[in-house]
C-alpha positions in Angstrom: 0.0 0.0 0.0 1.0 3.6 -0.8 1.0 6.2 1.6 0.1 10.3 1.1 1.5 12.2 4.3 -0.4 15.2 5.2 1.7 17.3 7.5 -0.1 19.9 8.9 -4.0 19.1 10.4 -5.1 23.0 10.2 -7.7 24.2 7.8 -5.7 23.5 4.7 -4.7 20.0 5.7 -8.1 19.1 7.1 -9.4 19.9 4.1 -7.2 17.7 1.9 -7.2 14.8 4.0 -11.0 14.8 3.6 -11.1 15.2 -0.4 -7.7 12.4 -0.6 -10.4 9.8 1.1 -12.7 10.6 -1.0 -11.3 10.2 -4.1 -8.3 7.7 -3.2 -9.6 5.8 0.4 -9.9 2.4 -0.3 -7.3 2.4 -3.7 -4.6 1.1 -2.2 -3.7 4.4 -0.8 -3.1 4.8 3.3 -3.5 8.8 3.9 -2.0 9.8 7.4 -1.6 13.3 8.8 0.7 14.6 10.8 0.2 17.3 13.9 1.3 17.7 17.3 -1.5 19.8 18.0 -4.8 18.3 20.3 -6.9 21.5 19.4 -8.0 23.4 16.2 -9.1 27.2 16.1 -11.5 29.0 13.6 -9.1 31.5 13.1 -11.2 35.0 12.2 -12.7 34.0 15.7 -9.6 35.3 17.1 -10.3 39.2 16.0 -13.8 38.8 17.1 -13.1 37.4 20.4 -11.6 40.3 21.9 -15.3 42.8 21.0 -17.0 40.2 22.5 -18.6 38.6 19.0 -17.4 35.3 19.6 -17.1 33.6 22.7 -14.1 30.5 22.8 -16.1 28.0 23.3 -17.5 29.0 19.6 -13.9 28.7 17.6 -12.8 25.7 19.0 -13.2 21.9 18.4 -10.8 19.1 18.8 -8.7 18.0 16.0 -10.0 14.0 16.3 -13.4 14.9 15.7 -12.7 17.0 12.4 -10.9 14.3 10.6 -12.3 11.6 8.7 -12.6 7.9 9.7 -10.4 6.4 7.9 -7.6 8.7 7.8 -4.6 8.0 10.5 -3.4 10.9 12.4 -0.3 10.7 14.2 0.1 13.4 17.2 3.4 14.2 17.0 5.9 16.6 16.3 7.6 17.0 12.6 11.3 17.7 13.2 12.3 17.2 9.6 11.7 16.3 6.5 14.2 14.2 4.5 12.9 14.7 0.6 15.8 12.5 -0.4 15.0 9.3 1.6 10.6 10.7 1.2 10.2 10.7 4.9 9.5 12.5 7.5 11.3 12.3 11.3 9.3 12.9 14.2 10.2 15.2 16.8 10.1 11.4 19.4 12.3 9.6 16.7 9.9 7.7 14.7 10.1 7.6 11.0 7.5 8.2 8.4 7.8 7.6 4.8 5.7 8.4 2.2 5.0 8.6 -1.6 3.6 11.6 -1.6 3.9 14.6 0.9 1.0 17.4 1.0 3.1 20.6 3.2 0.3 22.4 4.8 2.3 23.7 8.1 0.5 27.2 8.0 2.4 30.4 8.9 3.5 32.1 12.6 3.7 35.1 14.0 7.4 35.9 14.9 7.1 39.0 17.0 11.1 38.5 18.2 11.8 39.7 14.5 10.6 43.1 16.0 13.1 44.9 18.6 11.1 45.9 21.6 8.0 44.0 21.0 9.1 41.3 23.7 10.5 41.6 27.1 11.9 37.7 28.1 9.6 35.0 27.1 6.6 37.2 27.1 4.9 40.7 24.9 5.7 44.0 26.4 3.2 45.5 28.4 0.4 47.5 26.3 1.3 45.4 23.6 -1.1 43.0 22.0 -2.3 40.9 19.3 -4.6 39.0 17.8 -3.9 36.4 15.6 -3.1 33.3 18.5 -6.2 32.2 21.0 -3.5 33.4 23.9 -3.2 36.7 21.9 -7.1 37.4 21.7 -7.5 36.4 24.9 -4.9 39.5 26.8 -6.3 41.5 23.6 -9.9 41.3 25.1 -8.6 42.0 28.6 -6.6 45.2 27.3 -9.3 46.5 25.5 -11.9 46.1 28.3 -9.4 48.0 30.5 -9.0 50.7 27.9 -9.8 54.1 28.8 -9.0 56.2 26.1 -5.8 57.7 24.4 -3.9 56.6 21.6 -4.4 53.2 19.7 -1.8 52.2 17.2 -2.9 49.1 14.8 0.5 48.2 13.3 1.4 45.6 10.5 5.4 44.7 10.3 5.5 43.2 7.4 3.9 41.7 4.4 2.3 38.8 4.0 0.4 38.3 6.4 -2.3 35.4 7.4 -5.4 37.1 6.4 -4.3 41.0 4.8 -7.7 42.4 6.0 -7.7 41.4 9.4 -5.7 45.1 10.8 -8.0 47.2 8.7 -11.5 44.9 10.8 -9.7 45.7 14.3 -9.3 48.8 13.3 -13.4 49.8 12.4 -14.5 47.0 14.6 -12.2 48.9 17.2 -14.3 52.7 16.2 -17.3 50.9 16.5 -16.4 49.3 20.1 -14.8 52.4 21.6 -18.2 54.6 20.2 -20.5 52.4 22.2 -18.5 52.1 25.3 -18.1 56.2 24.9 -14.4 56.3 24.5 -14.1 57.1 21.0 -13.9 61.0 21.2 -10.8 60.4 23.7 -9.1 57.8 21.5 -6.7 58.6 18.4 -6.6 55.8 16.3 -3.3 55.2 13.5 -3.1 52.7 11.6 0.5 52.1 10.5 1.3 50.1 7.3 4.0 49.3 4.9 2.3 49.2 2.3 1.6 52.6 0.4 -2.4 52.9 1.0 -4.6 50.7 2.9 -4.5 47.5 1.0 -2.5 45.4 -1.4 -4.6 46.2 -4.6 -5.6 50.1 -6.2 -8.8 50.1 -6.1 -9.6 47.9 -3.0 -6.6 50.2 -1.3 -8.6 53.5 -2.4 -12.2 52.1 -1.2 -10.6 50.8 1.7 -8.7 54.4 2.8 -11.5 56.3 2.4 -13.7 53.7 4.4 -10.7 54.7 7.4 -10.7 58.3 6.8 -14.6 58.2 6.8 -13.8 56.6 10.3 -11.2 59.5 11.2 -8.6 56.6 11.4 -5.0 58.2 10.5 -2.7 56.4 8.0 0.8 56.2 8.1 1.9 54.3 5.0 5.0 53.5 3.9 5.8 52.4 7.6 8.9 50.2 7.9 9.4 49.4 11.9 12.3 49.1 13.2 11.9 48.8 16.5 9.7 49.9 19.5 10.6 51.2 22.7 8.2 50.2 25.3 9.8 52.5 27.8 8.9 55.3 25.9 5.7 53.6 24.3 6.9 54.6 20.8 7.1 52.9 18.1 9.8 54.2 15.4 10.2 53.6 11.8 13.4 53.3 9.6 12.4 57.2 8.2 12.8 58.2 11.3 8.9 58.7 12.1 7.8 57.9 16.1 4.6 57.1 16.9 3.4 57.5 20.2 1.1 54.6 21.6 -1.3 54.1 24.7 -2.0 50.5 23.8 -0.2 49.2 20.2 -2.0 46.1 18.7 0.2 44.7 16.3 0.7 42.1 13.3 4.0 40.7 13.6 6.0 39.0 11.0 4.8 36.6 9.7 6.6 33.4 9.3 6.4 29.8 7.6 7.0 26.5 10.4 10.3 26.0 11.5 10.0 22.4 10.1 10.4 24.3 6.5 13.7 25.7 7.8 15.0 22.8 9.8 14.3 20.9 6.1 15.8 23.5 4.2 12.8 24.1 1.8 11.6 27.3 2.9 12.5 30.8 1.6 14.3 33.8 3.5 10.5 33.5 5.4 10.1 30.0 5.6 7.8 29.9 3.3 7.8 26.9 0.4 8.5 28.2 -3.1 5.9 25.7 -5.4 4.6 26.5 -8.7 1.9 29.3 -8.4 -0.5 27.6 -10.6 0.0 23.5 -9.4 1.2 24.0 -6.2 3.9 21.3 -6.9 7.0 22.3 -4.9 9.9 23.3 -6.9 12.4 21.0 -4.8 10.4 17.7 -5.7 7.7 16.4 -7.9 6.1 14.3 -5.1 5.9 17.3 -2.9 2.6 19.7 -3.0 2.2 22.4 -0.6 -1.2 24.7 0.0 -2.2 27.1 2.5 -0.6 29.5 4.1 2.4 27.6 4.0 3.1 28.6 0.0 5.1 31.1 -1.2 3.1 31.7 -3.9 1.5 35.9 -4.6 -1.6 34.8 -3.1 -4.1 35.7 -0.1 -3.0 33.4 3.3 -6.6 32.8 3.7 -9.6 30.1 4.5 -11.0 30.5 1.2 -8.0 30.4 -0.3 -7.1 27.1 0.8 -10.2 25.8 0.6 -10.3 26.7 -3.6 -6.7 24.9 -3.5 -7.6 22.2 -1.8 -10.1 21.4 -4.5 -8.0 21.9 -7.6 -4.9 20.3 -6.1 -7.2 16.8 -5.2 -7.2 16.6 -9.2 -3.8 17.3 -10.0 -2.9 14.6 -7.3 -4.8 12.4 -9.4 -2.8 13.1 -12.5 0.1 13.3 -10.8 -0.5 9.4 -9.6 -1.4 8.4 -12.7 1.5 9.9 -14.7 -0.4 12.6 -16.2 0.9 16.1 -16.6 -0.3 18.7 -14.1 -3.0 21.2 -14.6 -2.2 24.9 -13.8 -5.4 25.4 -12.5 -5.3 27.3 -9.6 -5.6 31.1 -10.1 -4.8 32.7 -6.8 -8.6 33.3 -6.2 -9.9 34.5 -3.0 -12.7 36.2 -1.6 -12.8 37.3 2.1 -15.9 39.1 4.3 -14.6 42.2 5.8 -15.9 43.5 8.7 -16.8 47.3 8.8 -18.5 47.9 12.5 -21.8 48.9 13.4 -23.6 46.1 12.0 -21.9 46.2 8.2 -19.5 44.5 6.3 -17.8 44.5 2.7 -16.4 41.6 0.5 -13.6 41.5 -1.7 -13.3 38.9 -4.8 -10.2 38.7 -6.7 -7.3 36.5 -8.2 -3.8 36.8 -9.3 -4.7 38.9 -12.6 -7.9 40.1 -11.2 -8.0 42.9 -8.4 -10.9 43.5 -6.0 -13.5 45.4 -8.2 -17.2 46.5 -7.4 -20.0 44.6 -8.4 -22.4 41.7 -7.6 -21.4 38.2 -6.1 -22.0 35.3 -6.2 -24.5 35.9 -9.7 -23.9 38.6 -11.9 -27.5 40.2 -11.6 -29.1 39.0 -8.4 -25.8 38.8 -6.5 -27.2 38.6 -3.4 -24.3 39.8 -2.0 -22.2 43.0 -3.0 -18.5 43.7 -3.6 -17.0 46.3 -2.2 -19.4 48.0 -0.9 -20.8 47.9 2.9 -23.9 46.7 3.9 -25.8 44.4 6.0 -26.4 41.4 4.3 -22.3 40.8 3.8 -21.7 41.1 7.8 -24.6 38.8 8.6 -22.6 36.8 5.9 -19.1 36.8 7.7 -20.7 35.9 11.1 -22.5 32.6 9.0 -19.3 32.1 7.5 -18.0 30.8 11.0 -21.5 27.2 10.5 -20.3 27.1 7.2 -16.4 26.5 8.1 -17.0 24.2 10.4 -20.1 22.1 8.7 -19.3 22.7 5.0 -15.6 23.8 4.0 -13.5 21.3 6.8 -15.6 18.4 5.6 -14.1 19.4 2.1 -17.8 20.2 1.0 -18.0 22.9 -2.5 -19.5 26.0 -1.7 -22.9 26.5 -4.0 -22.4 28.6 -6.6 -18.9 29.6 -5.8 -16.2 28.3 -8.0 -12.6 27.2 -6.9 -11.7 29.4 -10.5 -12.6 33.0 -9.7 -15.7 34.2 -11.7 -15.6 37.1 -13.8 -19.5 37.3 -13.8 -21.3 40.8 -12.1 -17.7 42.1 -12.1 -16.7 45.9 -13.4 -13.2 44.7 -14.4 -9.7 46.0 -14.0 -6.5 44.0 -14.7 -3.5 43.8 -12.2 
């Protein structure tokens, strides 16, 4: 019997293990995954946690009961991966080998690539974040204990798991300080590297003026390099200081140390692969998918999930000797919380920037792109049934192709 190793049991991994027993359980194929991990988080809980959207008990489930019968998983720690001999050594000495290896390690935060952000083992007091459960959990504590003054949202670097998620703490952050009466005595920056508010034109433009509509100041082109906690600044490599209150910030973000221990991963430990197979450039019998790519995409849920479905085929061929299809397109849609009660969603691909329009069906939508209003923030809080019941159980989405659609779109190419 031949064996597909799955290392990684997050979103992307789940995901693949149930589509590979689908379509090869049974065939003379064994599919195991691999994860040290007993407990798996709907991540976009984490920024809602902290306003009191989502409670914990919401975001988590254990990792056993997400993944199919019939697929092994082996609770252990990946030190390394040897692509020569095609297996994998755990972190307790046992040896796995496979035929094929599907990388779906996810990305980190590395706040220690930050000067000042940590004292010892722990964050800096008055500095927070939200993209760990641990993280969310002091954020919600720091914000209930906020009185007012100024609030820095700061990105370090790009990418990032989930690009919109600074720009939703920051309006979900107006709307929380307006109701609790703190907003008139709180400044809110946001600070960016980038040179407007998002990755793409004319998402970045909608996007700013959504900020500036929410008297939240920009300070683009903002390349950290370190932050002194004593002075509760934060300084940039142009010389700019920022004074902070409370700083919220997106670290680096960074690929699994297994990558770099393997020597596969780039300067961020991220794995180069073909942008449209997702085959890894160092092997044939390696795929990667998720965050863990290097590839010019979103590191999102629904990016994964529209991989995950493409790269089930090209397994397929690839077992059967038949030449890959460069099918995936770098689409990816995400719900973007706005505050008060609204939302926005963006729909794009690698050639394909976020436009207006209608979504998922060019006339009756129901949904629209960028542009806020109620229906798309009921939609992001229904996305949370629909991750757990429909996308982890590698179910398709109605109506929403893993291909990006250019139907109800008013185009612009990249």
């Amino acid at each position: 019997m031949k064996t597909i190793l799955i290392l990684g049991a997050g979103t992307a991994g789940t995901m693949m293990a149930q589509h590979l027993l689908r379509s090869l359980g049974g065939k003379g194929w064994k599919i195991q995954i691999v994860d040290a991990r007993q407990e798996h988080y709907y991540q976009p809980g984490f920024l809602f946690l902290p306003f009191g959207i989502n409670q914990e008990k919401e975001i988590v489930r254990p990792i056993g009961a997400l993944l199919p019968a019939g697929v092994e998983w082996i609770n252990a720690q990946a030190e390394r991966i040897d692509i020569d001999a095609n297996k994998i050594i755990l972190e307790n000495g046992r040896t796995l080998v496979y035929d094929f290896l599907i990388i779906a390690t996810g990305s980190n935060i590395a706040p220690e690539e930050v000067p000042g952000l940590l004292e010892g083992d722990g964050w800096q007091r008055n500095i927070l974040d939200f993209y760990t459960i641990e993280g969310a959990r002091r954020l919600r504590e720091g914000l209930a204990d906020f009185q007012g003054g100024n609030l820095v949202v700061h990105i370090a670097e790009m990418p990032i798991k989930c690009p919109v998620a600074p720009l939703e703490f920051a309006f979900l952050a107006d709307w929380y300080l307006e109701k609790k009466g703190l907003r008139s005595k709180t400044r809110i920056t946001y600070l960016t590297p980038l040179s407007g508010a998002f990755t793409r034109p004319v998402a970045s433009e909608y996007l700013g003026h959504l900020l500036d509509q929410k008297n939240v100041h920009v300070e683009a082109d903002f390349v950290v390099e370190r932050v002194d906690s004593d002075a509760k600044t934060i300084q940039s490599y142009d010389g700019r200081s920022i004074e902070y209150d409370l700083l919220v910030t997106v670290p680096p973000n960074m690929g699994d140390a297994v990558i770099s221990r393997s020597g596969l991963g780039d300067e961020l430990n991220f794995v180069p692969v073909h942008k449209h197979t997702l085959q890894a450039r160092a092997r044939s019998n390696i795929f990667v998918l998720g965050d863990a790519t290097d590839i010019p995409a979103s590191k999102a849920g629904s990016v994964a999930h529209f991989q995950s479905e493409l790269l089930t085929l090209n397994i397929q061929r690839a077992i059967s000797g038949k030449e890959l299809e460069e099918s995936f397109d770098g689409h990816a849609n995400c719900f973007v919380e706005t505050g008060y009660g609204k939302g926005l969603l963006i729909d794009f691909n690698y050639d394909y920037e976020p436009v207006p329009g209608k979504f998922p069906l060019a006339v009756v939508g129901p949904l629209a792109l960028l542009k806020e209003n109620r229906i798309n923030h009921w939609s992001k809080l229904a996305f949370r049934w629909i991750y757990w019941n429909v996308l982890l159980k590698g179910r398709s989405v109605p109506f929403i192709p893993s291909r990006m659609s250019l139907a109800g779109k008013r185009l612009a190419v990249k």
